[in-house]
C-alpha positions, -999 to 999 in steps of 0.1 A, spaced: -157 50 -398 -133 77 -381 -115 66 -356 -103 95 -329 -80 98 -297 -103 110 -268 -82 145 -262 -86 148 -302 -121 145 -301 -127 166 -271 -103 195 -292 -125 191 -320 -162 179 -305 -181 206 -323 -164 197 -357 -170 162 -349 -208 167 -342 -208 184 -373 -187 152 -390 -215 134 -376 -249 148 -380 -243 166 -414 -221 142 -432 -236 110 -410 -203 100 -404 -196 77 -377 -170 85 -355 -152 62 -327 -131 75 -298 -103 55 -281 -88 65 -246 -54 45 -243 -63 26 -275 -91 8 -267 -126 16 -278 -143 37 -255 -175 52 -275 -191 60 -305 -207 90 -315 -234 87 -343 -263 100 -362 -295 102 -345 -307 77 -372 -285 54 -362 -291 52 -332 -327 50 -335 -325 20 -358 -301 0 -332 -334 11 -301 -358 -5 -328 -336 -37 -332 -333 -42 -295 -372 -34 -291 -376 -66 -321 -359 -88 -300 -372 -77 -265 -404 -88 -281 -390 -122 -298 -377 -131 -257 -410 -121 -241 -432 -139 -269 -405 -170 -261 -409 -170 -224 -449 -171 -231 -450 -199 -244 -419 -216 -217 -448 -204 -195 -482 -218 -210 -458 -253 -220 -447 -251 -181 -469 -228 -156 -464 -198 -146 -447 -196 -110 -459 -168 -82 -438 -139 -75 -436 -150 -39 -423 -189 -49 -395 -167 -66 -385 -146 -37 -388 -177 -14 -365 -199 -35 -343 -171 -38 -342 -164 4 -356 -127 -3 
């Protein structure tokens, strides 16, 4: 992993789109040397939307069954206990 100063990778953004997408590099840019962003290959970042989709699914299949073991409260109980 390539590790770039933000004016550096603004200078070379087209070479490091190329660095990128054809040699699926993955390159991280700093801005007072701290980790600001990441810039990396579409599949990539695909793979990390499919991971978080898997685990959406694990927390809604887990607050199912919190809800058949507990009941199911109404929307309006919510906003009431909240004061909204």
């Amino acid at each position: 992993m390539t590790h770039l100063p933000s004016g550096k990778a603004r200078e070379k953004f087209v070479d490091t789109i190329n660095r990128v997408a054809c040699g699926n590099e993955r390159v991280v840019v700093r801005r007072g040397g701290k980790e600001v962003a990441a810039v990396v290959p579409i599949a990539d970042l695909r793979l990390l939307e499919e991971l978080e989709g898997r685990i959406d699914l694990v927390d809604a299949r887990a607050a199912l069954v919190e809800t058949k073991k507990k009941g199911a409260k109404s929307l309006d109980g919510i906003l009431k206990k909240l004061g909204l």
